[in-house]
DSSP file (Angstrom, degrees, kcal/mol; ACC not computed):
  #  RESIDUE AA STRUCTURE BP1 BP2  ACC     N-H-->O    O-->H-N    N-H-->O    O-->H-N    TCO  KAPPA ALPHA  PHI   PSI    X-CA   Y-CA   Z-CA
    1    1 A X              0   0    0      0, 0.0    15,-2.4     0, 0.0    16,-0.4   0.000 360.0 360.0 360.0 141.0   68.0  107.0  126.8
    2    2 A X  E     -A   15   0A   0     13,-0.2     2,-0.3    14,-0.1    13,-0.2  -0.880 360.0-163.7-126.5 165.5   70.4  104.5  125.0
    3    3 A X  E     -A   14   0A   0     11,-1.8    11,-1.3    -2,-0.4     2,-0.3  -0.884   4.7-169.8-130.3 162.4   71.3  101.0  126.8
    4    4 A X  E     -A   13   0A   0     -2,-0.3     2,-0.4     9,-0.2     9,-0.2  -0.974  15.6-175.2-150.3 139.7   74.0   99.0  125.9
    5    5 A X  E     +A   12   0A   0      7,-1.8     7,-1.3    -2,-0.3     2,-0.2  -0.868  23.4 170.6-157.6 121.0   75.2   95.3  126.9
    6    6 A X  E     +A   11   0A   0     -2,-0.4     2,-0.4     5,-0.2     5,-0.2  -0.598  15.0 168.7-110.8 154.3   78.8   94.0  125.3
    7    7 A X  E >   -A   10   0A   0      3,-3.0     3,-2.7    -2,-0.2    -2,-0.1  -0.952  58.8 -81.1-174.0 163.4   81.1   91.3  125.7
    8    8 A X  T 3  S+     0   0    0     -2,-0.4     3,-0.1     1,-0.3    -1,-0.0   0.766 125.9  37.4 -44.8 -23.4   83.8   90.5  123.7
    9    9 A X  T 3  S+     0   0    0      1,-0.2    17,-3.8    16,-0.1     2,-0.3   0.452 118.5  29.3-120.4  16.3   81.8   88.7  120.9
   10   10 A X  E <   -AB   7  25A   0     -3,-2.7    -3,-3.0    15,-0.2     2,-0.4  -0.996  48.2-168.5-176.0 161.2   78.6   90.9  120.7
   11   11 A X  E     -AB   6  24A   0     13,-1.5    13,-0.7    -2,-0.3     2,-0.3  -0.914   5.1-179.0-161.9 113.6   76.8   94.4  121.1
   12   12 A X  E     -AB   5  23A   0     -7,-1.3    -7,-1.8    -2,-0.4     2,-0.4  -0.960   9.6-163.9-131.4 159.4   73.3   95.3  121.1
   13   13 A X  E     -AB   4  22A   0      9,-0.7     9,-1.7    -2,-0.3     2,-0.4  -0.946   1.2-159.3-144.4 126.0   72.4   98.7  121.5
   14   14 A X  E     -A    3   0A   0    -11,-1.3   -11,-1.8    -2,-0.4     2,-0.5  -0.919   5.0-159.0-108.3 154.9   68.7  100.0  122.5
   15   15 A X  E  >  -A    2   0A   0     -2,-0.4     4,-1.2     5,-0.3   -13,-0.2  -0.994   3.1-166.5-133.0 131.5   67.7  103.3  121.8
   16   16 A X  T  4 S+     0   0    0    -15,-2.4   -14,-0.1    -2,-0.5    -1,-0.1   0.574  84.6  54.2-103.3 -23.0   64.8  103.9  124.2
   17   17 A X  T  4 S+     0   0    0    -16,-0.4    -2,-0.1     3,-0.1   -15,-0.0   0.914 118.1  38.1 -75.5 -85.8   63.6  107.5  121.9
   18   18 A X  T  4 S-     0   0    0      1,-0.1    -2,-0.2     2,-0.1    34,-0.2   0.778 104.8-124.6 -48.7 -63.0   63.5  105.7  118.9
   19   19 A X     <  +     0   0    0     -4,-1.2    35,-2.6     1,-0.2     2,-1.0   0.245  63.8 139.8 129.1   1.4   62.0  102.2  119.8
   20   20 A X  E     - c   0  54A   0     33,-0.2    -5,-0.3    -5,-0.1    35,-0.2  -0.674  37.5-173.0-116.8 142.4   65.2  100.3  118.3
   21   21 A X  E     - c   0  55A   0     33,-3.2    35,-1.4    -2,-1.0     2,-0.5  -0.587  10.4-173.3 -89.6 153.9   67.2   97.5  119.2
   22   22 A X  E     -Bc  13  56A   0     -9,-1.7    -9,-0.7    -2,-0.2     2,-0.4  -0.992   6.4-166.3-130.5 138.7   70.5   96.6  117.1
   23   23 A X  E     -B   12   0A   0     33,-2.1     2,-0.4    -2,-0.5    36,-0.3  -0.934   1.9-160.8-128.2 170.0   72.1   93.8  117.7
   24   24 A X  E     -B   11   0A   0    -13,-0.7   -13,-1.5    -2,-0.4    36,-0.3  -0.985  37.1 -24.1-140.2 135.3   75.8   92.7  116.6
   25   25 A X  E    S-Bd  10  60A   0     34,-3.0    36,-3.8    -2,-0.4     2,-0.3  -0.496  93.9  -6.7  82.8-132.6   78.2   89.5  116.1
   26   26 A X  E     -     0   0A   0    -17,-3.8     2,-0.5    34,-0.2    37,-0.2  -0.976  47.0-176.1-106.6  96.6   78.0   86.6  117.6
   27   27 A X  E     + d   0  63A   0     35,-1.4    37,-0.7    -2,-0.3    40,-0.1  -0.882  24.9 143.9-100.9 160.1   75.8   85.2  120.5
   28   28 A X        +     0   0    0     -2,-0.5    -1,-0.1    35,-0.2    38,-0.1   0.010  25.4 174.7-141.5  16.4   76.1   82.0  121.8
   29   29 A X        -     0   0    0      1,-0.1    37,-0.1    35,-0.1     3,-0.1   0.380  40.0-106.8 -25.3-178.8   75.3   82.7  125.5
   30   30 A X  S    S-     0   0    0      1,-0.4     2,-0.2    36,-0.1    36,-0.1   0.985  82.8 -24.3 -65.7 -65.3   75.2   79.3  128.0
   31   31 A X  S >> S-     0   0    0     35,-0.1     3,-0.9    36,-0.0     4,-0.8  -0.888  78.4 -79.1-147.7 161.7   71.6   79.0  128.5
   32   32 A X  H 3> S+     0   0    0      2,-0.2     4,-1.1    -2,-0.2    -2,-0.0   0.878 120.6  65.0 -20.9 -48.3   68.4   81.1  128.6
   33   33 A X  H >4 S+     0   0    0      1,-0.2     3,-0.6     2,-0.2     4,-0.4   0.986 101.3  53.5 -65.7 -40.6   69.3   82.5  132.3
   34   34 A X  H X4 S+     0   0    0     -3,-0.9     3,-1.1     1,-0.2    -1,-0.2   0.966  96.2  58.4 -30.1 -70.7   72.0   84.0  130.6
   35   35 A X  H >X S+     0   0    0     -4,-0.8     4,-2.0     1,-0.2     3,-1.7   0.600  83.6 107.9 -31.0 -30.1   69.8   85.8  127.9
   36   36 A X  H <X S+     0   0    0     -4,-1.1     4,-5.0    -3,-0.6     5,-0.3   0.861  76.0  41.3 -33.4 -49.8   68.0   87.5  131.1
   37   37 A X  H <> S+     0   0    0     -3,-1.1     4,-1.7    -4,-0.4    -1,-0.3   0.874 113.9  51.8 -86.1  -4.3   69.3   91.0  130.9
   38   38 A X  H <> S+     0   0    0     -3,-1.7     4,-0.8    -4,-0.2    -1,-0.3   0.909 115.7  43.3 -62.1 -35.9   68.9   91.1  127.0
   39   39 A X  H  X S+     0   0    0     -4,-2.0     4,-3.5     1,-0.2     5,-0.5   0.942 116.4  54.4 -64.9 -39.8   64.9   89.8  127.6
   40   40 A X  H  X S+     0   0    0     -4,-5.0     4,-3.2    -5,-0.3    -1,-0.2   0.937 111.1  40.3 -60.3 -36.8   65.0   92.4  130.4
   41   41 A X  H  X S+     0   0    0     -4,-1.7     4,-0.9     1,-0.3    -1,-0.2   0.699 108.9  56.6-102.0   5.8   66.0   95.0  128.3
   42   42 A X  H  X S+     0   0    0     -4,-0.8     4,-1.6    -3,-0.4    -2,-0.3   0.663 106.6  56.9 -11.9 -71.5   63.9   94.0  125.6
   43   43 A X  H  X S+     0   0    0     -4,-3.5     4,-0.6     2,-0.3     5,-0.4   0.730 103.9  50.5 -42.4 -48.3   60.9   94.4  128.2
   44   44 A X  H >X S+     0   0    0     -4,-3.2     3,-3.1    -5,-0.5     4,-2.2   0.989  99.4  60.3 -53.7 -71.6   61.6   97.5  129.0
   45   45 A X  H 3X>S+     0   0    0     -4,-0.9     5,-0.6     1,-0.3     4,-0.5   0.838 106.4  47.0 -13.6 -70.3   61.7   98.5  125.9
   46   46 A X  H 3<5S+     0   0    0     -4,-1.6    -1,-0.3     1,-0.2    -2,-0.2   0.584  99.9  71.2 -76.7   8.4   57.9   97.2  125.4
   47   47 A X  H <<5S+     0   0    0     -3,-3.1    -2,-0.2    -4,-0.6    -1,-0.2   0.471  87.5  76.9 -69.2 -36.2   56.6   99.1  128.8
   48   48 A X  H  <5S-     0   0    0     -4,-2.2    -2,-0.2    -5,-0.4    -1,-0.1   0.906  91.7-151.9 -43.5 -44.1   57.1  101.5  126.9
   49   49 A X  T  <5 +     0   0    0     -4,-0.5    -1,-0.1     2,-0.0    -3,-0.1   0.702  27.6 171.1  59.2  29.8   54.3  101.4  124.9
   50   50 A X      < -     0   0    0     -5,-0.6     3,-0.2     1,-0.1   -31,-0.1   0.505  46.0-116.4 -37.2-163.6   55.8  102.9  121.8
   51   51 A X  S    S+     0   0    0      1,-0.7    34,-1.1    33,-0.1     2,-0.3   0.587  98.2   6.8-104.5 -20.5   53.9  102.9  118.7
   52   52 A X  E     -g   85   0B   0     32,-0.3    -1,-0.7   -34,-0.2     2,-0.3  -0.920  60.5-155.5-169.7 131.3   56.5  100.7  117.1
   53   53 A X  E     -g   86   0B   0     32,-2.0    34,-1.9    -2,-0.3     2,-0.4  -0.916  18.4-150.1-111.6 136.9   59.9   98.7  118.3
   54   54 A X  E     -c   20   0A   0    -35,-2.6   -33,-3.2    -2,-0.3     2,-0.4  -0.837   8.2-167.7 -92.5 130.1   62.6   98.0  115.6
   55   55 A X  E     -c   21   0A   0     -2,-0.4    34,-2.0   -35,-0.2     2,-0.9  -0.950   0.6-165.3-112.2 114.7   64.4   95.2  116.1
   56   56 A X  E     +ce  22  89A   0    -35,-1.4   -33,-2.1    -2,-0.4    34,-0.1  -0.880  25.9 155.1-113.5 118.1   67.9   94.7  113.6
   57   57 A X    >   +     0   0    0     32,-3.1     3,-2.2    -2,-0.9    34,-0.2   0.326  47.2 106.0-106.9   2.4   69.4   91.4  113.6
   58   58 A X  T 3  S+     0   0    0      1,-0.3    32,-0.1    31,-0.2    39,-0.1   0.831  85.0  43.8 -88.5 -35.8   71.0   92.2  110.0
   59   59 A X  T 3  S+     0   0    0    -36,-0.3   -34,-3.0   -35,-0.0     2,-0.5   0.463  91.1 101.8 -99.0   4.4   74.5   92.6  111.7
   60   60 A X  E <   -d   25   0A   0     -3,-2.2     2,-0.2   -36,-0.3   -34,-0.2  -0.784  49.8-170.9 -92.5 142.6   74.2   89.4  113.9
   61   61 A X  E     -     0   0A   0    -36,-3.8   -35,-0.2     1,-0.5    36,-0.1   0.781  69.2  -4.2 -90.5 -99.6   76.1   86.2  112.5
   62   62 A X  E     +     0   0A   0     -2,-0.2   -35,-1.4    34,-0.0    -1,-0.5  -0.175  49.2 176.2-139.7 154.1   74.9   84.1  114.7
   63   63 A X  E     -d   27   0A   0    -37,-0.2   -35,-0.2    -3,-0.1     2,-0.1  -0.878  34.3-130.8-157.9 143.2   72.6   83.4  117.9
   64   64 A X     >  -     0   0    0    -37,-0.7     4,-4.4    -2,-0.3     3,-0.5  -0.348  39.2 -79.7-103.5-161.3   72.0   79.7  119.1
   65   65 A X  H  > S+     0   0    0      1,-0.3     4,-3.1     2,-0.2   -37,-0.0   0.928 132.5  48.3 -61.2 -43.9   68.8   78.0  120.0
   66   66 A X  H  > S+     0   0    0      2,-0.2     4,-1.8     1,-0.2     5,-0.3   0.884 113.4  55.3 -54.7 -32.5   68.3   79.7  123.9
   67   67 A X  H  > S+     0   0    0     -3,-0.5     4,-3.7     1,-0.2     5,-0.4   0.980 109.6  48.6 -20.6 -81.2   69.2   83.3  121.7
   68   68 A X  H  < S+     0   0    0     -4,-4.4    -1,-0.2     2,-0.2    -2,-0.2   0.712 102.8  52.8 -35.9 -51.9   66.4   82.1  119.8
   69   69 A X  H >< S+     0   0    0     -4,-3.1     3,-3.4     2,-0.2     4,-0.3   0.921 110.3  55.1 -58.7-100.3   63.8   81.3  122.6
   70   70 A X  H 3X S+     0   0    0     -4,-1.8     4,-0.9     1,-0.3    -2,-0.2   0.535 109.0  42.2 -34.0 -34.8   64.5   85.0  124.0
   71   71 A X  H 3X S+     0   0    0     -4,-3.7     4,-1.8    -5,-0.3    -1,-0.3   0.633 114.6  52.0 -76.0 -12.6   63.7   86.7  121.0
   72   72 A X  H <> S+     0   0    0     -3,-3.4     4,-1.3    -5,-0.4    -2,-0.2   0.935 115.8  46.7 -92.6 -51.9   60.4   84.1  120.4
   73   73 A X  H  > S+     0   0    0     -4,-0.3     4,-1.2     1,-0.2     5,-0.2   0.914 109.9  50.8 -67.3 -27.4   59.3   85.1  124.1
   74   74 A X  H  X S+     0   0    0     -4,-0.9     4,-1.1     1,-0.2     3,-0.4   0.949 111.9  43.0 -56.9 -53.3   59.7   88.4  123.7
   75   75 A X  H  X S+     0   0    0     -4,-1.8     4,-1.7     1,-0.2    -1,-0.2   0.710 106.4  63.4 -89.1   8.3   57.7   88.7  120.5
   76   76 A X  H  < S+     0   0    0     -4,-1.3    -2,-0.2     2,-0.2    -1,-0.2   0.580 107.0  48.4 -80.8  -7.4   54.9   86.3  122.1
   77   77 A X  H  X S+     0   0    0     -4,-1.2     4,-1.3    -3,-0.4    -2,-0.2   0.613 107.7  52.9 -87.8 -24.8   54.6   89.2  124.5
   78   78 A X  H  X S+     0   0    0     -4,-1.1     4,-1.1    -5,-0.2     6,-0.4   0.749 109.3  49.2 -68.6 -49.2   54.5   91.6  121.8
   79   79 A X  H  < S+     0   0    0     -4,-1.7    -2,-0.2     2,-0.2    -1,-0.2   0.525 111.7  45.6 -76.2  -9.0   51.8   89.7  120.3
   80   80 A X  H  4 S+     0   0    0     -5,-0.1    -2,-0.2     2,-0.0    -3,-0.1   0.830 112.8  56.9 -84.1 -48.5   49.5   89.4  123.6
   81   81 A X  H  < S-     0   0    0     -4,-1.3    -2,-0.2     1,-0.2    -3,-0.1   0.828  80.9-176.6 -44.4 -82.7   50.1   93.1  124.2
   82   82 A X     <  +     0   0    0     -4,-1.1    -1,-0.2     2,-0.2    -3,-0.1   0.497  51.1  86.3 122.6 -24.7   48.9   94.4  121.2
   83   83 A X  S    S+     0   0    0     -5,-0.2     2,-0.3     2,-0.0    -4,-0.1   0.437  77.2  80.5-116.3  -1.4   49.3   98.1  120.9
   84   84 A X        -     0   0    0     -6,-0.4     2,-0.4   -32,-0.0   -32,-0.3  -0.889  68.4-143.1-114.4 152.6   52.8   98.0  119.6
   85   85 A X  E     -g   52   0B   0    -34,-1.1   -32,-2.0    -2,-0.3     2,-0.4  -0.773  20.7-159.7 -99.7 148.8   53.9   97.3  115.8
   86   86 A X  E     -g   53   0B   0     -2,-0.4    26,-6.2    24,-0.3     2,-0.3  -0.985   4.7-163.8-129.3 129.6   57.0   95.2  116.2
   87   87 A X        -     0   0    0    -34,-1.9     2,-0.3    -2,-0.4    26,-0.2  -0.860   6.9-157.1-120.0 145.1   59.3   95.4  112.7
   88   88 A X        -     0   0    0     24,-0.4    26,-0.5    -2,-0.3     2,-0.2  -0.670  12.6-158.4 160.1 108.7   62.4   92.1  112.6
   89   89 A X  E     +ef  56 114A   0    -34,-2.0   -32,-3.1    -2,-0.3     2,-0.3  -0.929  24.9 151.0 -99.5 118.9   64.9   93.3  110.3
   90   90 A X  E     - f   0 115A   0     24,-1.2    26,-1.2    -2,-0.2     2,-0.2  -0.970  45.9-102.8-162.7-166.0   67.2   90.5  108.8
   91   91 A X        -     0   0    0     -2,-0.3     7,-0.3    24,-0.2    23,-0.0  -0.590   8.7-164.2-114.7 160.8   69.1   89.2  106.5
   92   92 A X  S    S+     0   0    0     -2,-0.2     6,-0.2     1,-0.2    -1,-0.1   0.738  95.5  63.1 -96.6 -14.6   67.9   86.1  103.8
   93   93 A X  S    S+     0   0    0      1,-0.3     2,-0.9     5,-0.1    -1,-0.2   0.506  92.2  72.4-130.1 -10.8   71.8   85.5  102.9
   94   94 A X  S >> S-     0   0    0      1,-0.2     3,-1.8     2,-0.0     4,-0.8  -0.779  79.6-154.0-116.7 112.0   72.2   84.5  106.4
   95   95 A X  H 3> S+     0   0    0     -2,-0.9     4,-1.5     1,-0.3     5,-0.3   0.666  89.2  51.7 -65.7 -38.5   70.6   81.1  107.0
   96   96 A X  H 3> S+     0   0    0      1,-0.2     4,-2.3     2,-0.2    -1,-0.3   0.955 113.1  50.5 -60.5 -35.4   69.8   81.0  110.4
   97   97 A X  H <> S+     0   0    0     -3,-1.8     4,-2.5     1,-0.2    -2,-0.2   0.849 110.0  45.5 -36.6 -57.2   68.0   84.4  109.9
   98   98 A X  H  X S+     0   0    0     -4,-0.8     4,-0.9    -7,-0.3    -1,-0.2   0.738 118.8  44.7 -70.3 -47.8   65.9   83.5  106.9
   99   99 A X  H  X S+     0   0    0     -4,-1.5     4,-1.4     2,-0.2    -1,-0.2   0.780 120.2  36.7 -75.0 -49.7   64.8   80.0  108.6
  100  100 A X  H  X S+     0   0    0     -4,-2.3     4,-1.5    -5,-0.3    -2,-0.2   0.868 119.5  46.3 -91.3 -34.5   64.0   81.3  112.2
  101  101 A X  H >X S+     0   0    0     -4,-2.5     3,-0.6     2,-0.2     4,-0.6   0.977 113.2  48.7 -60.1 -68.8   62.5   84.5  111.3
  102  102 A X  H >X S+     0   0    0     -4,-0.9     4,-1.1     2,-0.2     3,-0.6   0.875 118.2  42.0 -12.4 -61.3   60.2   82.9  108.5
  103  103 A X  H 3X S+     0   0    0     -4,-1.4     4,-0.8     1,-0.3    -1,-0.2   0.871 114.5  52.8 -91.5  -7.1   59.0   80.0  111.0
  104  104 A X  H <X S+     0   0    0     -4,-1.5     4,-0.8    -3,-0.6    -1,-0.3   0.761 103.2  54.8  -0.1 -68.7   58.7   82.5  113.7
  105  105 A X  H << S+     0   0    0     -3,-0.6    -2,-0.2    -4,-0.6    -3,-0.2   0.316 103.9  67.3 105.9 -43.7   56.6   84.6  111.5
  106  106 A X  H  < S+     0   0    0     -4,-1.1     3,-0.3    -5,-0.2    -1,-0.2   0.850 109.0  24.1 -28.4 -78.5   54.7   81.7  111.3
  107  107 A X  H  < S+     0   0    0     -4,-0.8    -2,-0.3     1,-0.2     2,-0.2   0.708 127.7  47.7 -79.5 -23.1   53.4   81.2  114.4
  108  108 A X    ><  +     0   0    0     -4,-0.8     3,-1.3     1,-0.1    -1,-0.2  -0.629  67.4 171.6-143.6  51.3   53.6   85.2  115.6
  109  109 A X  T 3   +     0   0    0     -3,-0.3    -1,-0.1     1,-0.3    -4,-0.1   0.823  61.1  71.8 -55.4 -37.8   52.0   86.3  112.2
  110  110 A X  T 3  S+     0   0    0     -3,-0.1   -24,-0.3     2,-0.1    -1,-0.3   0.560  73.8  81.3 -67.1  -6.1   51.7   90.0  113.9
  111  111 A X  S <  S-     0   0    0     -3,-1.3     2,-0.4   -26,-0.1   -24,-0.2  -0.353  88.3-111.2 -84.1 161.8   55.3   91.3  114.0
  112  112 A X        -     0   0    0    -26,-6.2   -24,-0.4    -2,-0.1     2,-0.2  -0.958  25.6-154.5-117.5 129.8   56.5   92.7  110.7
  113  113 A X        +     0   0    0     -2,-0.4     2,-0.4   -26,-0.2   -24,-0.2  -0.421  15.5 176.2-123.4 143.7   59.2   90.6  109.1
  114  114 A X  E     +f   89   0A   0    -26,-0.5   -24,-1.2    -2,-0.2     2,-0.3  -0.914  11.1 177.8-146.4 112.1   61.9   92.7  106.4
  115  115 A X  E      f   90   0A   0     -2,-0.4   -24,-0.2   -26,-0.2    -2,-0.0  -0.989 360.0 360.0-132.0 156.1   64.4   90.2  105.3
  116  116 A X              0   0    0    -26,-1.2   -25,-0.2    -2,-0.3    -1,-0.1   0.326 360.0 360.0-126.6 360.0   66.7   91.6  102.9
């Protein structure tokens, strides 16, 4: 089952078989209540109970800070759970990546971090 949720400046793509998310362009949503149906589908995604969720930021410019908070709760739920290996794919050349992922990574030591 693949999911999809577009808008003119971004495209992330879940693949529900596979356990990966992709995500694309730009987001800059309003606020966190915005962000919902990405957390939501993101959540599904870990009900799953895969062995392993991908996540690819490599082709996202940009996400601001609430962006940022959805992806941080998301893997602090990934890190209570427990049973799933969670892999954040991104890029070092793109600063916000390399900076948020890193102090992320920090704090949420259990995901596994690929910057490229």
């Amino acid at each position: 089952m693949f999911k999809k949720l577009k808008a003119e400046d971004y495209r992330i793509e879940s693949n529900m078989f596979t356990g990966t998310v992709t995500f694309q362009g730009k987001l800059q949503l309003q606020d966190s209540k915005a962000y919902t149906p990405i957390l939501e589908m993101l959540n599904e995604l870990a009900a799953k109970d895969l062995p392993k969720i991908t996540i690819d930021l490599r082709a996202l410019e940009l996400m601001n800070s609430s962006g940022i908070n959805t992806l941080s709760k998301f893997l602090m739920l990934m890190e209570r759970k427990q049973q799933t290996q969670v892999v954040v794919h991104g890029l070092r050349d793109i600063t916000w990546q390399d900076r948020m992922l890193t102090n992320i990574k920090r704090v949420l030591p259990s995901f596994q971090l690929s910057l490229q």
